[in-house]
KOLGUNU-403997 format. One line per 3 residues: number of its first residue (from 1); their letters; for each residue y, z, x of C-alpha. Coordinates in steps of 0.5 Angstrom, whole numbers, plus 500, padded with zeros to 3 digits. Each point is the difference from the previous one (the first is absolute). Layout:
! residues N
NUM	a	Y,Z,X ~ ...
! end
This chain:
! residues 491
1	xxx	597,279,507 ~ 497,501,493 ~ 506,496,497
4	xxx	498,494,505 ~ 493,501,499 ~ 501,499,493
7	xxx	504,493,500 ~ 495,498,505 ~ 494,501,495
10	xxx	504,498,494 ~ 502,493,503 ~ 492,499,502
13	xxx	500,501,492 ~ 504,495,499 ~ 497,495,504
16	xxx	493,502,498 ~ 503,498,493 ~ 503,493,502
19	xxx	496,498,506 ~ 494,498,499 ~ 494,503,504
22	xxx	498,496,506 ~ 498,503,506 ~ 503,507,497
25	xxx	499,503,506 ~ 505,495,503 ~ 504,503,494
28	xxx	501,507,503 ~ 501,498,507 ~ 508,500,499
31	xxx	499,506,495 ~ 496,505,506 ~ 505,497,506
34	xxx	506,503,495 ~ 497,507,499 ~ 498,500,508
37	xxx	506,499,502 ~ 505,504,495 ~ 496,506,502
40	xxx	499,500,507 ~ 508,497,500 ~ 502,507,496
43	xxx	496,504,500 ~ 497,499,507 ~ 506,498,503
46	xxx	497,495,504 ~ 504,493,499 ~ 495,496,507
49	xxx	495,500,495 ~ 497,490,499 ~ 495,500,494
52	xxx	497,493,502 ~ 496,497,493 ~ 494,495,502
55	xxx	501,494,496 ~ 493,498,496 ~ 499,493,503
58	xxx	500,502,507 ~ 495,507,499 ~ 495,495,504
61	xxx	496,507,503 ~ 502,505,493 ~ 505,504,504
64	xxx	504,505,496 ~ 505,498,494 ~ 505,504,505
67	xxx	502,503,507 ~ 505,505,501 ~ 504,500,507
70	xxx	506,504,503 ~ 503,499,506 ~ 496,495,501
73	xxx	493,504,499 ~ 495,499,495 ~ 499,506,496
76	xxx	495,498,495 ~ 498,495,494 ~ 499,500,493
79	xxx	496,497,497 ~ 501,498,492 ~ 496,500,494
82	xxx	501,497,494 ~ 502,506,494 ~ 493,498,496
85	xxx	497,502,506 ~ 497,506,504 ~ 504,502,505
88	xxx	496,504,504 ~ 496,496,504 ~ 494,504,500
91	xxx	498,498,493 ~ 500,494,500 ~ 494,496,498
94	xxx	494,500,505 ~ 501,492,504 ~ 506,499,495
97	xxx	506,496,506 ~ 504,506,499 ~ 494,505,503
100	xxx	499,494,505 ~ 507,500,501 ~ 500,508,501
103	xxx	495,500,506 ~ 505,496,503 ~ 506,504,499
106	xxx	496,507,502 ~ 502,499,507 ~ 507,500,499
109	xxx	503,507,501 ~ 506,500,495 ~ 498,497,494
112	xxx	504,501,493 ~ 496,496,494 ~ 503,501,493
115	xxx	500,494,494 ~ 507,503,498 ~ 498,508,496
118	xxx	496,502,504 ~ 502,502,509 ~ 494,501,505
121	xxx	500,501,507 ~ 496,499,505 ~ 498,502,507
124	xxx	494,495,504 ~ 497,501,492 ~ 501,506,499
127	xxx	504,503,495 ~ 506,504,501 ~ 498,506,497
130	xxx	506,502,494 ~ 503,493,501 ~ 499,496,493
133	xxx	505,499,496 ~ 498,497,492 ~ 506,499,495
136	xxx	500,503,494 ~ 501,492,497 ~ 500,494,502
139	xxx	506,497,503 ~ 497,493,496 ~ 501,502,494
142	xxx	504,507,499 ~ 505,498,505 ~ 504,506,501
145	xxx	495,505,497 ~ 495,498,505 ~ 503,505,505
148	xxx	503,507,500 ~ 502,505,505 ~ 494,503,503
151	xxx	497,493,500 ~ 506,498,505 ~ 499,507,503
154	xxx	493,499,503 ~ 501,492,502 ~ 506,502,504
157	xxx	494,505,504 ~ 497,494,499 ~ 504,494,503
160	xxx	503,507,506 ~ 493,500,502 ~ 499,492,501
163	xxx	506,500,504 ~ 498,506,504 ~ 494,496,502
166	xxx	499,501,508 ~ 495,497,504 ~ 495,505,502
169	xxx	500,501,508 ~ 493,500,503 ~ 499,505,506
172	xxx	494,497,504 ~ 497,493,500 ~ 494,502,495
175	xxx	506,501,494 ~ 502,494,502 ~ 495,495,500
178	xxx	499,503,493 ~ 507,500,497 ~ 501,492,502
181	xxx	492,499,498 ~ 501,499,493 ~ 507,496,502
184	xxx	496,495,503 ~ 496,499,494 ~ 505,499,496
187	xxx	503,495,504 ~ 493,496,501 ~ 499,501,493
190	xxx	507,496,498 ~ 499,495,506 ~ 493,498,497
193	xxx	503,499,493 ~ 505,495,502 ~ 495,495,505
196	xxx	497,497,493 ~ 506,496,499 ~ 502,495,505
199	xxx	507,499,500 ~ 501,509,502 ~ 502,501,507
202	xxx	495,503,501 ~ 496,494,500 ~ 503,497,504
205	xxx	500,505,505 ~ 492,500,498 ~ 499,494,503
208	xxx	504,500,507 ~ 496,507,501 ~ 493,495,500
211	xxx	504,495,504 ~ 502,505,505 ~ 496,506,501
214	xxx	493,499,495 ~ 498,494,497 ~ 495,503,495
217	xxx	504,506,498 ~ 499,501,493 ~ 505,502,495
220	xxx	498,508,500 ~ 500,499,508 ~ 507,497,500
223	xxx	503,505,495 ~ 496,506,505 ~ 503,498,506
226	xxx	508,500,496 ~ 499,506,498 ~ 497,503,506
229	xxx	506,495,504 ~ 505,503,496 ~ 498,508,501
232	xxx	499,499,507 ~ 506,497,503 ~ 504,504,496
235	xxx	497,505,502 ~ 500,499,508 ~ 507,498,499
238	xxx	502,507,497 ~ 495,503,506 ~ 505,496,506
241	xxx	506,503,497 ~ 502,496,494 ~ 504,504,495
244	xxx	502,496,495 ~ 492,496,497 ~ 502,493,498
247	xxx	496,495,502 ~ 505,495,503 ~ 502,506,505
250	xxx	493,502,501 ~ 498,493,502 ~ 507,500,505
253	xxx	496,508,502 ~ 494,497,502 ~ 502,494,504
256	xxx	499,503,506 ~ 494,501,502 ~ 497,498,493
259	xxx	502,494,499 ~ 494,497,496 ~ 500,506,496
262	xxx	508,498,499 ~ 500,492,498 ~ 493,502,496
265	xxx	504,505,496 ~ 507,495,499 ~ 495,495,498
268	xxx	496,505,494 ~ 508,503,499 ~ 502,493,498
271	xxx	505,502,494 ~ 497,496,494 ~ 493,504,502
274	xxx	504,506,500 ~ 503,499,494 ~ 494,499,496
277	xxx	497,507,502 ~ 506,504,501 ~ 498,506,496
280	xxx	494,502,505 ~ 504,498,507 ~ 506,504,497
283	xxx	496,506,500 ~ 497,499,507 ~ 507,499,503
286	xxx	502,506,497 ~ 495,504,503 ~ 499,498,506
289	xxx	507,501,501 ~ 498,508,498 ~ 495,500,506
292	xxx	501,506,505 ~ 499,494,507 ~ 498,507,504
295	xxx	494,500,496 ~ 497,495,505 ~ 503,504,506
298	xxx	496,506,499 ~ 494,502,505 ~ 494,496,500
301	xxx	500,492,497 ~ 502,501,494 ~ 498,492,499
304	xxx	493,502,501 ~ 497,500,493 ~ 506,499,497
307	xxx	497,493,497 ~ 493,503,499 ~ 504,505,495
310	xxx	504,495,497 ~ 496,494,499 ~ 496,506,497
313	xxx	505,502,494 ~ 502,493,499 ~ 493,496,499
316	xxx	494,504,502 ~ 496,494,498 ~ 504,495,505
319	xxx	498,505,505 ~ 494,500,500 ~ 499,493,499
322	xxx	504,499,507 ~ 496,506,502 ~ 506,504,503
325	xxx	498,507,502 ~ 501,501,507 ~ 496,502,505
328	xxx	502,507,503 ~ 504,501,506 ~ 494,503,504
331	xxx	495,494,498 ~ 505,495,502 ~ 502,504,507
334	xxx	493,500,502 ~ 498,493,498 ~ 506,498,505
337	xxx	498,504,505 ~ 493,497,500 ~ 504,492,500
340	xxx	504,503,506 ~ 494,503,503 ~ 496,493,500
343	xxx	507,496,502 ~ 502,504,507 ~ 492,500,501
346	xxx	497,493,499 ~ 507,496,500 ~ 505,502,505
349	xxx	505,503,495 ~ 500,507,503 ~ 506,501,495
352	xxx	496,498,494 ~ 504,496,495 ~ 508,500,503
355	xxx	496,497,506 ~ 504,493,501 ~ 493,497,499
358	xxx	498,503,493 ~ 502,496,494 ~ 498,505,495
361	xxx	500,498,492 ~ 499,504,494 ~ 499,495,494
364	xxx	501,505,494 ~ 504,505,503 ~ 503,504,495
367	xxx	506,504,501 ~ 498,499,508 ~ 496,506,502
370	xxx	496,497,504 ~ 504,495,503 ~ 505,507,502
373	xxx	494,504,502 ~ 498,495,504 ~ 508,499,504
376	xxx	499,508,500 ~ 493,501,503 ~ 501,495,505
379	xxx	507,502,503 ~ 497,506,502 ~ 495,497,504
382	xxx	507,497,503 ~ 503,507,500 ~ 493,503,504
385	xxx	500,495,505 ~ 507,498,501 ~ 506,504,498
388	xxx	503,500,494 ~ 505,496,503 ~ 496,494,499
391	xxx	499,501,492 ~ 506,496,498 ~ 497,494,504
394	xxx	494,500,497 ~ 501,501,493 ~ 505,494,501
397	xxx	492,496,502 ~ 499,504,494 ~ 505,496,495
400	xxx	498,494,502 ~ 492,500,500 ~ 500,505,494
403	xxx	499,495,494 ~ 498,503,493 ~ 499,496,493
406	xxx	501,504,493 ~ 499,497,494 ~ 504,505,495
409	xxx	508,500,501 ~ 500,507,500 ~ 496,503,505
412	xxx	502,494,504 ~ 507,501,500 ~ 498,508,501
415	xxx	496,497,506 ~ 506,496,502 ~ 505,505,501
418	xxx	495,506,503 ~ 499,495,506 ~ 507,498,501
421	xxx	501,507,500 ~ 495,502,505 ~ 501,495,505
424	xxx	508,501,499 ~ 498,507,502 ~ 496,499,506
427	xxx	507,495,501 ~ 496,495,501 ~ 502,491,500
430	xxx	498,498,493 ~ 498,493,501 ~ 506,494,498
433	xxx	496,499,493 ~ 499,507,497 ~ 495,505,499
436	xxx	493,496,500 ~ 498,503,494 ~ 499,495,495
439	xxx	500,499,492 ~ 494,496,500 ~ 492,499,496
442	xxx	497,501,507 ~ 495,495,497 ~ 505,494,498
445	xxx	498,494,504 ~ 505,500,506 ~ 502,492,499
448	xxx	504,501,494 ~ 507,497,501 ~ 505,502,496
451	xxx	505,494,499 ~ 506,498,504 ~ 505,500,496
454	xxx	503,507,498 ~ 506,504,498 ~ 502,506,505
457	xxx	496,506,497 ~ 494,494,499 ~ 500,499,508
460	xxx	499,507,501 ~ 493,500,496 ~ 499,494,503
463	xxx	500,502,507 ~ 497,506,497 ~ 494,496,499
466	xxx	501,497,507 ~ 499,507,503 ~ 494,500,496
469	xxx	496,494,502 ~ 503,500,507 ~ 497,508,500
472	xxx	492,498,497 ~ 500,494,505 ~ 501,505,506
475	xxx	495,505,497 ~ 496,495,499 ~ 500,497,507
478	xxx	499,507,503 ~ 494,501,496 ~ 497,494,502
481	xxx	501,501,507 ~ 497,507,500 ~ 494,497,496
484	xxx	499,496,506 ~ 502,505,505 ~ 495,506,497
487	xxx	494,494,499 ~ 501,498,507 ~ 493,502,505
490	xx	506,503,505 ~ 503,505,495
! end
C-alpha cells in the first residue's frame, strides 16, 4: 500500500509540474478517488465501494467535492482543498467563502476535508479525535517522498473509520427530531442558493408552487416547505412500513391515504431538482431509513410535540415567528368541554362536535390536537348516551364535518396522518375526498382559482386548492348563518 500511495502522490507531482494550476482542487480530485478506492479495495476488502466526484460547473448549491457510496448507500463526503490551503476547516478566516461554506458543511455526519497533505474527519462538525493525518512532504512537489509508512498507516484508520460510518438510531421521537433537524437546514440552505438562478429546477418548481398552493410565498418560504416536505414524507412513509427510503417509493407509500402529500412530494422530487441538492437528500434518505418505525407505536402519542421539538432544533427563530408552542393537553380538553358543553346545551347537538349538525373548523391546526381532542371528547358523549356501538357511525359524521387548515407542510402532514389514523381506528368512513384537513393560509381569499390546464400531479394541488375554497366557503356560510340565529330575538 505505500508503494501505491507513493505512484499516486508522484504522478500528482508530475502533473502539478506540467499542468497549469487551474481549479487545483479540480486537480486532485483523480488523485484523492485513487487512494479511496486502493485502500479500501486491498486493505479494506471492500470492492461496492462508487466515489462520484461533483463537476464544478454544476456545484450551484456548493455541495461537496465528493460523495462516497457502497451498495447503493451513501457513506460520506470529502470536501477538497487546494495544497496552499488550510485543510482544517476551523481555521478558515472569519466570513471567507470556505468558513461560509463550512457552516453549511457542519450538518453533515460523515465528512472528510483534505487538500492533499493533510486528512481530517469529521462528525456533524466535530472532529474525530486521533483522525488526522498530514504527510510528511507534499505530494505536489516531493512526489514519492511526500509519503512514508506511518502516514499511510494512520490514513488507512482514517479512510476504516469513514466506511464504517453508520447512521445513529434515535430511540424516541425527541432524538429524532433533533437528529433530522439540522438535515433539514442543510437541505434548505442548498435550495435557498440554487433559487436566484432562473434556469434551476428548482425555480421552476418555485413558481408552480405560487401558482398552486401560495401565491405570495417567498424564496425563503418555498425553500422551508421543500425541505420540511422532504423530511416529513419521507418520514411518514418509513412510519407506514416503508423499508427502503427513496423518494419514488415513498411517493408510491403514501398514495393511499395521503394522496396530497404524495403527488406534492413526486412534484419537489423531480430528478433535475433532486440533482442540484443531492448531497443533503442523500443523507436524509439514508437516515430515515435508519429509523426504528416502532418508535412512533410506543405508548401515548409520541407525534404530540413531536413538531414542537423539531421545529425547536431546526429554526427556533421560525418557531417563534409562526408562534408553534402548543397548548397543553389539559388546557385544550377543558376548552372542548366548554364548546361541547355550549353545543348539547343551546344548539341541540347532544354529541358536540361528531353530531351530524356540527361542522367544526380549526384554521391553524398544527399537528391536529385540538381537531383529535375534539373527535375523542365528543364520542364519548356517544359512548355515555348510546354505546360504543355507535362510535363508528359518528366518527365517519366526524371525517366528514372536521375541516382544518395548516399553513406549514410539516405539522400539516403530522396532522394529516394522526387524523386519518383516528378515524381509521374508530373504523369509520373516511369521505370520498380524503381527510378535510387542508395545506392552506386560513387567510388567502377563497376565490383564487388555479388554472385549468394541468399536468397529473398539478391537478392534484389544483383540486387541493378546490377543497379549500369549497371548505371556507361552507365555514363561511355556517358563520353567517349562526350569526343570524344568535342575533334573532327568539334565541
Amino acid at each position: 500500500m505505500l508503494k501505491k500511495l507513493q505512484a499516486i502522490a508522484s504522478d500528482l507531482t508530475q502533473k502539478w509540474q506540467t499542468v497549469a494550476q487551474f481549479n487545483p482542487e479540480d486537480q486532485l480530485k483523480s488523485s484523492v478517488e485513487k487512494i479511496i478506492k486502493e485502500i479500501c479495495q486491498t486493505m479494506l476488502g471492500n470492492s461496492q465501494i462508487n466515489v462520484v466526484t461533483e463537476v464544478q460547473e454544476r456545484s450551484i448549491a456548493g455541495r461537496p467535492d465528493m460523495g462516497v457510496s457502497q451498495a447503493g448507500l451513501i457513506i460520506g463526503h470529502i470536501e477538497l482543498k487546494a495544497p496552499d490551503k488550510k485543510a482544517d476547516p476551523r481555521k478558515f478566516a472569519a466570513k471567507s467563502a470556505d468558513a461560509k461554506q463550512w457552516q453549511k458543511f457542519q450538518q453533515l455526519p460523515n465528512l472528510i476535508y483534505t487538500n492533499g497533505n493533510d486528512w481530517l474527519l469529521f462528525r456533524s462538525g466535530v472532529l474525530v479525535e486521533n483522525r488526522r493525518v498530514s504527510f510528511i512532504g507534499d505530494v505536489t512537489s516531493d512526489g514519492a517522498r511526500a509519503i512514508n509508512k506511518a502516514n499511510v498507516d494512520n490514513l488507512i484508520e482514517l479512510i476504516r473509520d469513514f466506511m464504517l460510518w453508520q447512521p445513529t438510531v434515535p430511540r424516541n421521537p425527541k432524538e429524532l427530531a433533533q437528529l433530522l433537524a439540522p438535515l433539514c437546514l442543510l437541505l434548505r440552505s442548498d435550495v435557498l442558493e440554487a433559487l436566484p438562478d432562473p434556469e434551476s429546477p428548482l425555480s421552476i418548481l418555485f413558481k408552480n408552487w405560487q401558482t398552486y398552493l401560495f401565491a405570495d410565498a417567498s424564496d425563503f418560504e418555498f425553500a422551508d416547505a421543500y425541505a420540511q416536505t422532504m423530511v416529513y414524507a419521507l418520514l411518514l412513509a418509513r412510519q407506514n412500513g416503508l423499508a427502503s427510503i427513496t423518494i419514488d417509493q415513498a411517493v408510491s407509500n403514501l398514495r393511499t391515504g395521503h394522496r396530497l402529500l404524495s403527488d406534492t412530494l413526486k412534484l419537489l422530487g423531480d430528478l433535475d431538482a433532486r440533482e442540484v441538492i443531492a448531497t443533503s437528500i442523500d443523507v436524509i434518505e439514508r437516515i430515515i431509513q435508519a429509523v426504528d418505525s416502532s418508535i412512533f407505536a410506543s405508548g401515548g402519542d409520541p407525534w404530540l410535540y413531536f413538531y414542537e421539538e423539531f421545529l425547536a432544533a431546526y429554526d427556533n427563530n421560525l418557531r417563534k415567528q409562526r408562534g408553534v408552542y402548543y397548548t397543553p393537553i389539559e388546557i385544550i380538553q377543558a376548552q372542548v368541554g366548554l364548546v361541547n358543553q355550549l353545543l348539547t346545551q343551546y344548539f341541540k347537538a347532544p354529541y358536540g362536535m361528531v353530531d351530524p349538525k356540527v361542522v367544526t373548523l380549526d384554521p391553524a391546526t398544527g399537528t391536529g390536537t385540538y381537531l383529535l381532542t375534539a373527535l375523542q371528547e365528543s364520542l364519548n358523549l356517544v359512548d355515555r348516551d348510546r354505546g360504543k356501538g355507535l362510535r363508528t357511525q359518528y366518527a365517519s359524521f366526524a371525517a366528514q364535518n372536521m375541516h382544518a387548515f395548516e399553513l406549514l407542510v410539516g405539522p400539516y402532514a403530522v396532522a394529516h396522518l394522526r387524523f386519518s389514523q383516528a378515524i381509521a381506528a374508530e373504523k369509520a368512513q373516511l369521505p370520498a375526498d380524503g381527510v378535510h384537513v387542508y395545506l392552506s393560509d386560513t387567510l388567502d381569499s377563497p376565490n383564487n382559482a388555479p388554472p385549468q390546464q394541468l399536468t397529473l400531479v398539478l391537478k392534484s394541488l389544483s383540486q387541493e386548492q378546490k377543497r379549500v375554497v369549497k371548505g371556507k366557503a361552507i365555514n363561511r356560510s355556517i358563520g353567517m348563518y349562526w350569526q343570524s340565529t344568535l342575533q334573532s330575538p327568539n334565541h
